[in-house]
TORGU-788251 format. One record per residue (C-alpha): residue number from 0; y, x, z. Coordinates in steps of 0.1 Angstrom, whole numbers. Layout:
N
+-----+-------+-------+-------+
|   k |    py |    px |    pz |
+-----+-------+-------+-------+
| NUM |     Y |     X |     Z |
...
+-----+-------+-------+-------+
//
This chain:
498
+-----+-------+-------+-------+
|   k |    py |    px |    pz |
+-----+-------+-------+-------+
|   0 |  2945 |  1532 |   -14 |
|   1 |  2977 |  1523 |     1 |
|   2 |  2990 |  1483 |     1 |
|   3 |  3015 |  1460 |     9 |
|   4 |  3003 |  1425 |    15 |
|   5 |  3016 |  1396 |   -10 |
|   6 |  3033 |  1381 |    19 |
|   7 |  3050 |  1410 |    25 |
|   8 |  3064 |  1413 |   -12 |
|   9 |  3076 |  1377 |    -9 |
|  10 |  3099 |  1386 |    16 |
|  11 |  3120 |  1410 |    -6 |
|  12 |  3127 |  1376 |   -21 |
|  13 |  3143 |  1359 |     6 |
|  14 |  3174 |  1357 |    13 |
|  15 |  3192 |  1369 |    43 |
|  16 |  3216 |  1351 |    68 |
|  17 |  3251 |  1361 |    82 |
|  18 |  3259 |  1347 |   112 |
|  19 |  3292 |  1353 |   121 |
|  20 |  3299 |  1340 |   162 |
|  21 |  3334 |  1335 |   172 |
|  22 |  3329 |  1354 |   206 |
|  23 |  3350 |  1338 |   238 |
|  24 |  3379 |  1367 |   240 |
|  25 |  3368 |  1392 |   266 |
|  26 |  3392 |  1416 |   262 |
|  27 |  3370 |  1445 |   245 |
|  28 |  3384 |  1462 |   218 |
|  29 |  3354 |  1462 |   203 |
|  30 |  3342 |  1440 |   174 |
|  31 |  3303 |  1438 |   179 |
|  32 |  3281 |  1436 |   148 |
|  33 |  3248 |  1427 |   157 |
|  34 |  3219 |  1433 |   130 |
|  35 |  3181 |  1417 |   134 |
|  36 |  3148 |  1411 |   119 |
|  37 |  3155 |  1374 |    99 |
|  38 |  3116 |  1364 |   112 |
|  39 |  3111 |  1375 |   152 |
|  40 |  3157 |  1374 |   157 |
|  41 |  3152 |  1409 |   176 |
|  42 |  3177 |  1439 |   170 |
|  43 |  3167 |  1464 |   145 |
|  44 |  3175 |  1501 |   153 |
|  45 |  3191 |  1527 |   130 |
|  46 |  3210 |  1504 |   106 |
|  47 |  3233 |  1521 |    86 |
|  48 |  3262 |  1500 |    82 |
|  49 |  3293 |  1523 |    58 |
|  50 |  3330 |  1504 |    47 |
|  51 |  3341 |  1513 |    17 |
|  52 |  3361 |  1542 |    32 |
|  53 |  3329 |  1557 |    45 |
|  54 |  3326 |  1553 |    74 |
|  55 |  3297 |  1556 |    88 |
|  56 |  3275 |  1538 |   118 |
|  57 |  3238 |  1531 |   132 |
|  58 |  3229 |  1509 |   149 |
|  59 |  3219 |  1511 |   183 |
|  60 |  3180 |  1502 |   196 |
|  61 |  3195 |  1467 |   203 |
|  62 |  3208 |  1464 |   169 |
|  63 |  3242 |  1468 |   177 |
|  64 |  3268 |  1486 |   162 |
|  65 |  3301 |  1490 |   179 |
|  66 |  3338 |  1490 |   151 |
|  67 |  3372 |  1497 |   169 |
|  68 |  3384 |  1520 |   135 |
|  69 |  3424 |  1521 |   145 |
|  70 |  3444 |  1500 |   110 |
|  71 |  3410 |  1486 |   101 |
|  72 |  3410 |  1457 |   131 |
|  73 |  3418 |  1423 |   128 |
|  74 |  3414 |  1417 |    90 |
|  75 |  3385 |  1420 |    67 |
|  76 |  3366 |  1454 |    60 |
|  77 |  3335 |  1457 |    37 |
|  78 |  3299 |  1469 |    52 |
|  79 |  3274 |  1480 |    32 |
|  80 |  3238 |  1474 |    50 |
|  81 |  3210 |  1499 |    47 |
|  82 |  3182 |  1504 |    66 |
|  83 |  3142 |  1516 |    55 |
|  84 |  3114 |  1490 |    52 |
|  85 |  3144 |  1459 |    58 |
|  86 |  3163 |  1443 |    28 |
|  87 |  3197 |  1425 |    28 |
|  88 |  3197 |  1403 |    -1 |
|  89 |  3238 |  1392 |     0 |
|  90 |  3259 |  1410 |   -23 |
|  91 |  3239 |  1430 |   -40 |
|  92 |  3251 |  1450 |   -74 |
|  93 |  3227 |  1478 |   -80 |
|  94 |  3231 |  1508 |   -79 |
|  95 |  3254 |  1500 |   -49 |
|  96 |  3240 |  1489 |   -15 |
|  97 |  3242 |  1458 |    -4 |
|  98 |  3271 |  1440 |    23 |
|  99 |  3294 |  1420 |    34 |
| 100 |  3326 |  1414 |    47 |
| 101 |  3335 |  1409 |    79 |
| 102 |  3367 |  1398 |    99 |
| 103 |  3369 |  1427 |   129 |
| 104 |  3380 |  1410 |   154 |
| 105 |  3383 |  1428 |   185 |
| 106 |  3360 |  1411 |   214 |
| 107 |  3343 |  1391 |   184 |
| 108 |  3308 |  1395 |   171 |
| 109 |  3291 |  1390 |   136 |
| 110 |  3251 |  1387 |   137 |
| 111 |  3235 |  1403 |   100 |
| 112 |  3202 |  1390 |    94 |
| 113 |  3175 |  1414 |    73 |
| 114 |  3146 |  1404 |    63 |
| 115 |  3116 |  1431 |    68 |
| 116 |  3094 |  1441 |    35 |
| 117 |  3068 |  1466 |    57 |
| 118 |  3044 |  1455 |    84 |
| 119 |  3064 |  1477 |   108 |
| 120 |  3088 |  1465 |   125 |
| 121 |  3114 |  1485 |   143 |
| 122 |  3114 |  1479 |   181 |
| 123 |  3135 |  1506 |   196 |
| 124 |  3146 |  1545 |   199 |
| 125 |  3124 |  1562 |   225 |
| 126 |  3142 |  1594 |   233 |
| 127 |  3176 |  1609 |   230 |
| 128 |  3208 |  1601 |   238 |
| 129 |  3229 |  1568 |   230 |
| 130 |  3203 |  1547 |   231 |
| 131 |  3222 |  1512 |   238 |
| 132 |  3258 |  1529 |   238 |
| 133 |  3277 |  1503 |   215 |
| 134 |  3257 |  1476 |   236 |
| 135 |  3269 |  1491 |   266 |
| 136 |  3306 |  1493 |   244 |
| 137 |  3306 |  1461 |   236 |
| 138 |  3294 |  1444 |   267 |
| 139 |  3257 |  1432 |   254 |
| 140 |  3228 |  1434 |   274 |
| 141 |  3206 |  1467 |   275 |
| 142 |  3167 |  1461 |   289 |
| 143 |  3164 |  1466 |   327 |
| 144 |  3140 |  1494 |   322 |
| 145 |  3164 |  1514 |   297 |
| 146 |  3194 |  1511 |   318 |
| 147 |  3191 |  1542 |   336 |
| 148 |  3192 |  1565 |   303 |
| 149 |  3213 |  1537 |   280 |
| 150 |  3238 |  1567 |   269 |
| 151 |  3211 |  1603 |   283 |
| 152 |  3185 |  1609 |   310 |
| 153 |  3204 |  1617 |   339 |
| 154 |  3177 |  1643 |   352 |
| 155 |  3172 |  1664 |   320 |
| 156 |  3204 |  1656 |   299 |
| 157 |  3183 |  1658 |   268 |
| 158 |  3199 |  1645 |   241 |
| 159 |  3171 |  1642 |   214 |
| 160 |  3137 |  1655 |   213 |
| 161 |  3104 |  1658 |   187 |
| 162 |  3071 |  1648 |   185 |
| 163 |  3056 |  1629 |   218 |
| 164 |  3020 |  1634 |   230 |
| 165 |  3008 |  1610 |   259 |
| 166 |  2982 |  1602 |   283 |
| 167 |  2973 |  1575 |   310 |
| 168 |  2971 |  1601 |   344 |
| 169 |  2966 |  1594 |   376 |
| 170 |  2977 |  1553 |   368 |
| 171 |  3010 |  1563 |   351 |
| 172 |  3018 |  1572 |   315 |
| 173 |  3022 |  1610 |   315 |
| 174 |  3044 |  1617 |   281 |
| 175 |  3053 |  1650 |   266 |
| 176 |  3079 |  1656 |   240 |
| 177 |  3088 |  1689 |   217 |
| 178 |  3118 |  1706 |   203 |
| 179 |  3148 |  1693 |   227 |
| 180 |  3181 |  1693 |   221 |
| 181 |  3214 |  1690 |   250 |
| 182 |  3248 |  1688 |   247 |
| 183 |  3255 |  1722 |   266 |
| 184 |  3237 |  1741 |   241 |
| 185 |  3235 |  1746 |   206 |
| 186 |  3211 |  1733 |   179 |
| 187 |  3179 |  1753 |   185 |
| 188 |  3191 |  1768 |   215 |
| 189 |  3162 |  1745 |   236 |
| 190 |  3186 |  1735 |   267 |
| 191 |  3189 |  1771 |   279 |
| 192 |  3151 |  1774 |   284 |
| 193 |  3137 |  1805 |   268 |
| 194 |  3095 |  1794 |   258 |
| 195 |  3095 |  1764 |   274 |
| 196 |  3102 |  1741 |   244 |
| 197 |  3081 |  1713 |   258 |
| 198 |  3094 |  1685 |   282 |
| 199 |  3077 |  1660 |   305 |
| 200 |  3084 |  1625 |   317 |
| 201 |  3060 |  1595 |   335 |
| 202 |  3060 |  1554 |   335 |
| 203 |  3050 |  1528 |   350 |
| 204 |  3020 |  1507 |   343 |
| 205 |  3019 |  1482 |   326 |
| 206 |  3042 |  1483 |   304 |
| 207 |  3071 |  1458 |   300 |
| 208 |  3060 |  1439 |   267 |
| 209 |  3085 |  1448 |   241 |
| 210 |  3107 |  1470 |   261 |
| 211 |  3114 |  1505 |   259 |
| 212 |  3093 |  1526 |   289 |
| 213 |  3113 |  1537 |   324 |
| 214 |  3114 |  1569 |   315 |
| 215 |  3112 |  1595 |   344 |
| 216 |  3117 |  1624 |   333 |
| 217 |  3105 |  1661 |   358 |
| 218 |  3139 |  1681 |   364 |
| 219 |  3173 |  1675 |   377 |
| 220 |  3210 |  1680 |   378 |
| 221 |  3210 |  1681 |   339 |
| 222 |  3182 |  1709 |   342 |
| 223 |  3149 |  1713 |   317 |
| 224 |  3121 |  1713 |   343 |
| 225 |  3096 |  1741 |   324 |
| 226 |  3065 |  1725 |   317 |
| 227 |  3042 |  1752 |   305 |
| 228 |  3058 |  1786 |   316 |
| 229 |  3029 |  1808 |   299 |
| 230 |  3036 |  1843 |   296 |
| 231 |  3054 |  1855 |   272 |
| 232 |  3084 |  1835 |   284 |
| 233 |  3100 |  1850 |   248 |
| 234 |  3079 |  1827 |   226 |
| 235 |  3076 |  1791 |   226 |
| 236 |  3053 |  1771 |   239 |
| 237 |  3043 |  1735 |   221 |
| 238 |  3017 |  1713 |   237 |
| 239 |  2993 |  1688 |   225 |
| 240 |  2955 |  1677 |   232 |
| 241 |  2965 |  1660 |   262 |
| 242 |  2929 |  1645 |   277 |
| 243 |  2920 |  1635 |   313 |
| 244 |  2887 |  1639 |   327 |
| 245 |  2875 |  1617 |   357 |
| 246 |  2901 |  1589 |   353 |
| 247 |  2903 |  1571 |   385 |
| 248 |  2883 |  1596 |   401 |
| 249 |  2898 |  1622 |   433 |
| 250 |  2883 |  1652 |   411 |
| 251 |  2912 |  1637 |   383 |
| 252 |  2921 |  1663 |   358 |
| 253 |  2945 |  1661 |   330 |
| 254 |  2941 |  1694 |   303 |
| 255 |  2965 |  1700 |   273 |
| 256 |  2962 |  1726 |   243 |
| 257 |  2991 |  1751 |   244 |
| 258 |  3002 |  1772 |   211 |
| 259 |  3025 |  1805 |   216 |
| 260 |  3040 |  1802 |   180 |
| 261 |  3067 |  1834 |   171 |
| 262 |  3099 |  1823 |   182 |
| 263 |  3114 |  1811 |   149 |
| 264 |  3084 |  1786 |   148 |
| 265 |  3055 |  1785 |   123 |
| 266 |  3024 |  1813 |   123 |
| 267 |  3026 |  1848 |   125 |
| 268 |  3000 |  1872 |   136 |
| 269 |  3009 |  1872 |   168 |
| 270 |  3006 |  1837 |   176 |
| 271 |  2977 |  1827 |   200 |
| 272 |  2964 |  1794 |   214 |
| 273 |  2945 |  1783 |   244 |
| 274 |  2942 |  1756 |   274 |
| 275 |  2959 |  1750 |   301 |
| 276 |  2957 |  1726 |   336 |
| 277 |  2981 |  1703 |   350 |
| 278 |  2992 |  1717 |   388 |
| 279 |  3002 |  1686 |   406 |
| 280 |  3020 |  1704 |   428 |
| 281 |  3043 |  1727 |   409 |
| 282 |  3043 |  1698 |   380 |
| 283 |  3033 |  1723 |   354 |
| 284 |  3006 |  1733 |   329 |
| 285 |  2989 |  1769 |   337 |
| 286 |  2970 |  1786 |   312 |
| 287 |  2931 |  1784 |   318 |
| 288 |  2919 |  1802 |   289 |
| 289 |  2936 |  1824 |   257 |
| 290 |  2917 |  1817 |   226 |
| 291 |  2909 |  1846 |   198 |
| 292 |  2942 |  1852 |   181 |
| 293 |  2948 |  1838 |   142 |
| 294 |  2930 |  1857 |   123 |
| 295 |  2897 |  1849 |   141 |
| 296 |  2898 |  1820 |   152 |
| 297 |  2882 |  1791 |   131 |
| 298 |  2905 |  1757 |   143 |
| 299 |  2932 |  1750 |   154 |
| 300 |  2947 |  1726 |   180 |
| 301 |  2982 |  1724 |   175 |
| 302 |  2996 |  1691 |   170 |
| 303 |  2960 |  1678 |   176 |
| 304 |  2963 |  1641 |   199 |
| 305 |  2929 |  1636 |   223 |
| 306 |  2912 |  1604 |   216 |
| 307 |  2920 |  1580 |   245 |
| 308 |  2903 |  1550 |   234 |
| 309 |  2861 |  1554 |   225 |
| 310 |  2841 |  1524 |   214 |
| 311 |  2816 |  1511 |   234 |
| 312 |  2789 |  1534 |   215 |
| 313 |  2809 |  1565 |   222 |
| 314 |  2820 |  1562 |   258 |
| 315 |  2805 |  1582 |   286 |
| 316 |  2794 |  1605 |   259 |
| 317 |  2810 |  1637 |   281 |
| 318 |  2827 |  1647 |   253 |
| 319 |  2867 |  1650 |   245 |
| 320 |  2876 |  1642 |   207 |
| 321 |  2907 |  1655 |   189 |
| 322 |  2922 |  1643 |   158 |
| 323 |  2950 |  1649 |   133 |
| 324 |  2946 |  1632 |   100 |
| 325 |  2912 |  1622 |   113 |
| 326 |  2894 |  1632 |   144 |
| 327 |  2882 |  1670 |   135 |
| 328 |  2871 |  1689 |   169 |
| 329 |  2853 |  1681 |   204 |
| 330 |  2842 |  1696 |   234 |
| 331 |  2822 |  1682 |   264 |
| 332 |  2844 |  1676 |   290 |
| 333 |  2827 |  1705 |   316 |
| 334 |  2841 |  1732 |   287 |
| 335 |  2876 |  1721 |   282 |
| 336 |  2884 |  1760 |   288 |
| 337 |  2855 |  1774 |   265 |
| 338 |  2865 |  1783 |   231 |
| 339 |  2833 |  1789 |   221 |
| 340 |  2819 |  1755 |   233 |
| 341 |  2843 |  1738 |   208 |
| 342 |  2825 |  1720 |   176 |
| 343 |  2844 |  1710 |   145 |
| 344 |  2833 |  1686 |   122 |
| 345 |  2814 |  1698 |    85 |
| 346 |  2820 |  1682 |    50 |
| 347 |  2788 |  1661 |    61 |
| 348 |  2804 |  1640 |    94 |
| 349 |  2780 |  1666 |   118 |
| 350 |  2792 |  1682 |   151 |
| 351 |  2787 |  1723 |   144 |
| 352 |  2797 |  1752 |   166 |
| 353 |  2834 |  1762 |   159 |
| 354 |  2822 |  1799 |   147 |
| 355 |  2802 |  1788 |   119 |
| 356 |  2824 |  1785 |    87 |
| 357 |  2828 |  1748 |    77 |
| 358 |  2850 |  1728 |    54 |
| 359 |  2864 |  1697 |    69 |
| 360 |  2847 |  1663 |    53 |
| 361 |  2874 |  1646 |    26 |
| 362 |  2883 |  1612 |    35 |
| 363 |  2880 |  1601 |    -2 |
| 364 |  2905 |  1595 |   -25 |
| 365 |  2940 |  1584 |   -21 |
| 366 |  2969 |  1589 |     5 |
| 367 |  2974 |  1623 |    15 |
| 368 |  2981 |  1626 |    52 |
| 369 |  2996 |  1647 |    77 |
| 370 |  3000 |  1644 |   113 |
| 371 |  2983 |  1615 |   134 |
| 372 |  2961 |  1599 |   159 |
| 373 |  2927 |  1581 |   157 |
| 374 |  2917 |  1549 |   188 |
| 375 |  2896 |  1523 |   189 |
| 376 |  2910 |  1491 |   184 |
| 377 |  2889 |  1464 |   204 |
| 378 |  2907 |  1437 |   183 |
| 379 |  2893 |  1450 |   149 |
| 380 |  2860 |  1464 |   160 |
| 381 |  2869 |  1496 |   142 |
| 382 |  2884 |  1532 |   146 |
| 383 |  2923 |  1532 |   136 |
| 384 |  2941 |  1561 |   125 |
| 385 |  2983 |  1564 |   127 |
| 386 |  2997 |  1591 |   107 |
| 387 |  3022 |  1600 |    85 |
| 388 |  3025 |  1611 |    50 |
| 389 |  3036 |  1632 |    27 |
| 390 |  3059 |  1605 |    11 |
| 391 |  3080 |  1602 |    45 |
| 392 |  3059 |  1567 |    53 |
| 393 |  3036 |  1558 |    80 |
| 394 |  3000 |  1545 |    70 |
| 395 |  2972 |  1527 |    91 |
| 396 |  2938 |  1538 |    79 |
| 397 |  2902 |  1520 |    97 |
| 398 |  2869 |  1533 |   100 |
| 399 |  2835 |  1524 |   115 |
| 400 |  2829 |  1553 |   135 |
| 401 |  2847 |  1582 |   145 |
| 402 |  2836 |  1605 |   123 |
| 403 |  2851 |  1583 |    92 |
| 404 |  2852 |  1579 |    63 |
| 405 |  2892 |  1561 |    72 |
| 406 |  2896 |  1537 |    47 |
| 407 |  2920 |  1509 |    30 |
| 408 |  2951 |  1530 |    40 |
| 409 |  2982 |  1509 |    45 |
| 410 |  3019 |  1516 |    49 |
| 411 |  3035 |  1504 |    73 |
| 412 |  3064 |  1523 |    78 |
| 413 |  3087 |  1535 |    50 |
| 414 |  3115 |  1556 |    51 |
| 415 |  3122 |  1565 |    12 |
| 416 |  3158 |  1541 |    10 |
| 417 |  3174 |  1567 |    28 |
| 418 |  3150 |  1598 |    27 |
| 419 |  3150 |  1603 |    57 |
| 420 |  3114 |  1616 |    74 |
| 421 |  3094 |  1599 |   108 |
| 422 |  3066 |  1623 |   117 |
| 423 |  3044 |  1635 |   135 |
| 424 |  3033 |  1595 |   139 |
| 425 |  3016 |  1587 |   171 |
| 426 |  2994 |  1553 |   184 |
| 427 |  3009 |  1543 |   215 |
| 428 |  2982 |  1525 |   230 |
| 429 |  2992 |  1518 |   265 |
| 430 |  3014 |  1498 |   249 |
| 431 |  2994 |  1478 |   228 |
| 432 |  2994 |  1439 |   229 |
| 433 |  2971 |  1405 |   223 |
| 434 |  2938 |  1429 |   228 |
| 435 |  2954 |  1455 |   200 |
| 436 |  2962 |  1431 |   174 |
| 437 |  3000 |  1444 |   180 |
| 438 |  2999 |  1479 |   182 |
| 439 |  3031 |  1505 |   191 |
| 440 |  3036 |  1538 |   174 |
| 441 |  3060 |  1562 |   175 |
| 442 |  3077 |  1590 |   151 |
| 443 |  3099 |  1614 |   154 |
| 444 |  3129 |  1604 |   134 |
| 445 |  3149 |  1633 |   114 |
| 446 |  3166 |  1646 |    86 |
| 447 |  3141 |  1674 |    88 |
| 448 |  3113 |  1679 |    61 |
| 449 |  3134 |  1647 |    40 |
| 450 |  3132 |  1641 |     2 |
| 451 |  3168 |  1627 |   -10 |
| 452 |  3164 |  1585 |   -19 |
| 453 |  3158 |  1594 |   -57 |
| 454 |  3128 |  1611 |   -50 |
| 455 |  3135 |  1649 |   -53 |
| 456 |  3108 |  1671 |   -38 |
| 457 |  3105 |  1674 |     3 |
| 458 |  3129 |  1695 |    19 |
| 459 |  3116 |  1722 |    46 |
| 460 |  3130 |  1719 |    83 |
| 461 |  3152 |  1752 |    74 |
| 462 |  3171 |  1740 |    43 |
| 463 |  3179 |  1706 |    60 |
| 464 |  3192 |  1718 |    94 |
| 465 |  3204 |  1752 |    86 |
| 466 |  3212 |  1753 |    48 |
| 467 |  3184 |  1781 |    42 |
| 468 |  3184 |  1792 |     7 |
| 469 |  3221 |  1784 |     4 |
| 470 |  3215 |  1746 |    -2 |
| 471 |  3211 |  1717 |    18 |
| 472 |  3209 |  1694 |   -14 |
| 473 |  3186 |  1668 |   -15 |
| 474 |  3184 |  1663 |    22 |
| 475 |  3189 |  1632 |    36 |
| 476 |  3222 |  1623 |    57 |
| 477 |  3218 |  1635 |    89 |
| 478 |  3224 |  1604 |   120 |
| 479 |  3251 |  1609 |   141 |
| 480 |  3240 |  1608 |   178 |
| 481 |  3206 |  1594 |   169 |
| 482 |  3194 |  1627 |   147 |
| 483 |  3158 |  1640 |   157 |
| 484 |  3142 |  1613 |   184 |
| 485 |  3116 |  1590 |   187 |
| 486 |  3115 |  1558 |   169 |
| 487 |  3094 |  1527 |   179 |
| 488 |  3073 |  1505 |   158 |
| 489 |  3049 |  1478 |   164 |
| 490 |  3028 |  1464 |   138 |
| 491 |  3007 |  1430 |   140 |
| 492 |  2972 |  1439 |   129 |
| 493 |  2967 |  1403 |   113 |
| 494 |  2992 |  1402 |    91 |
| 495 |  2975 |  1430 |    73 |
| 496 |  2957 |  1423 |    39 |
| 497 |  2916 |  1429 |    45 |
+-----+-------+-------+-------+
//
């Protein structure tokens, strides 16, 4: 059953600070409005900060939003403060949100303090373009290891992209992303690049503790590099599954799960899946093995996440695990190619041959989820699953072995205020603190699939981006700038409620 912690609640109570820092002039016409966490002082991305003339800003993944309206300048202008999972307690007359005034001052500053009623707490924007511009506007500092792509990757020019997949390969952080979008194309156009809707980057190891990753992403000169040109070029291809076998080892190996979905995305009975190889050399995946088309096949991979982190127990078993909502499939690690091999798990927690018709064990009553990952966390002694669900919120859920039952599912992450969706969550692990007490996890952030604040029911992808049906109503306000990327949280595991 999902919970917030008493603690948690209490914050909701408290009220938050404003700050307002008389800035030495430095000649930037820019007046810098700087919005954090009230407990931990760090910036808070996607802020929605509207004057009463509406308009409209975000913040930045500093926290920073850059005003230089032309007649507004200079005098004082009215900010309402929104943001999911944060609450600004100052001036608030229900039904209208929150705020407070401000004197814009160009070259001056005002710091807004919100205090956080989730466990999740914000940390940055991973992908997409703009990601410290009004720092970078208003002379603040960006992180050393975001400075390269503070306004869009110079190598691809992407300027938002979907769901992220990773894996530790070959001592880096190997990181694949869906769906992009770049400013020489149109919406769903995918860059230029016809079936190659899936884009690559690396980073260093370790991570910097807190800061976003140094992205590098394969391609140049503003070009898509394709990472999995599988025939036909005319469809799509979406990875996931990414696994390595032999870590450390010369004989490395990373493998990923490919899905040739019809062009317009979603099934159709031409849709296949298989596996594909990572070629060092060409830096692409090549398609190993085609698996039996829809109708015969008896699982499915797409969207799956590989396992990266076993317990003690289930190390060195030989086998790769892959998991959605919980873990669901496996296959030793000599068959990655072998659809046959695969086993899928029954309605009792036991490994069967993927041909023999199964039902998938319930994990009991409660939360229904969607996409995810499932780790081991050393820190709690148990399995974790991250994933997302169907009320556009992000829940933790623990279990004792791998198999599950995951239990005492928490939110962590809401997004209802503004109804706005994050998913397709995904455990960052490699970037996990304090022995995985603090863990990262990331979601892609979207109008897409969004409910409207009052609770109306969940929009598809089609009516929200493209008005299908003749309707966008109900969907939430699409994000200047920041639309459709990943967003960043980290959660402290001890400040959960046992």
């Amino acid at each position: 059953m999902a919970a917030v912690s008493g603690a948690w609640q209490g914050l909701m109570l408290a009220m938050a600070l404003v700050v307002i820092a008389n800035a030495a002039e430095s000649g930037s016409p820019y007046f810098a409005i700087r919005v954090v966490d009230s407990s931990s002082h760090a910036g808070v991305p996607l802020v929605r900060l509207t004057t009463s003339t509406y308009i409209t800003m975000y913040t930045d993944s500093a926290g920073v939003a850059a005003f230089d309206e032309p007649g507004m300048m200079n005098q004082p202008v009215w900010f309402s403060v929104l943001a999911d999972g944060y609450v600004y307690a100052q001036n608030a007359d229900p039904p209208y949100d929150p705020g407070v005034t401000l004197v814009t001052t160009p070259g001056g500053q005002a710091t807004i303090e919100l205090n956080r009623t989730q466990p999740g707490s914000r940390v940055f924007r991973l992908t997409g373009a703009g990601l410290y511009r009004d720092s970078l506007l208003t002379g603040l500092p960006v992180p050393p290891t975001a400075r390269a792509r503070a306004l869009m990757d110079p190598a691809s020019k992407s300027a938002a992209q979907d769901t992220v997949m990773t894996a530790v390969y070959k001592h880096r952080v190997f990181w694949t992303f869906g769906d992009t979008v770049c400013p020489s194309d149109r919406r769903q156009g995918n860059c230029h690049n016809t079936g190659m809707y899936t884009v690559g980057a690396t980073s260093p190891l370790p991570t910097v503790l807190g800061s976003p990753p140094e992205l590098s992403y394969f391609g140049g000169g503003g070009t898509i590099h394709p990472m999995a040109p599988i025939s036909p070029l005319d469809r799509n291809t979406w990875i996931s599954g990414l696994s390595v076998v032999g870590a450390g080892q010369p004989n490395e190996t990373m493998y990923a799960t490919y899905i040739k979905p019809s062009t317009g995305g979603g099934p159709d009975p031409h849709e296949y899946e298989g596996v594909a190889v990572w070629n060092q050399s060409t830096s692409t995946f090549e398609q190993i093995s085609r698996w039996p088309n829809a109708s015969v096949k008896k699982v499915s991979l797409n969207g799956a996440h590989a396992v990266q982190l076993l317990s003690p127990a289930d190390s060195g078993d030989g086998y790769i695990y892959y998991s959605g909502s919980a873990a669901y499939a496996r296959v030793a690690e000599s068959s990655v190619g072998e659809y046959h091999n695969y086993q899928v798990l029954d309605v009792n927690r036991k490994w069967v041959p993927v041909g023999e018709a199964v039902k998938t064990p319930s994990q009991g009553e409660g939360v229904t989820l969607g996409g995810g990952t499932v780790n081991w966390n050393s820190w709690l002694g148990k399995y974790m699953l991250v994933a997302d669900g169907g009320d556009n919120a992000v829940y933790l859920g623990f279990a004792t072995q791998l198999v599950g039952p995951f239990v005492n599912a928490t939110m962590v992450a809401s997004h209802r205020s503004t109804g706005s969706s994050c998913y397709n969550a995904a455990h960052l692990p490699h970037m996990d603190s304090s022995d995985g007490r603090v863990i990262y996890f990331a979601c892609t952030y979207t109008a897409m699939w969004s409910n409207a604040p009052a609770g109306a029911p969940k929009n598809s992808w089609g009516a929200c981006l493209f008005g299908q049906n003749g309707s966008k109503a109900g969907c939430a306000a699409v994000v200047p700038r920041y639309e459709y990327n990943n967003l960043v949280y980290k959660v402290d595991l001890s400040t959960l409620a046992p």
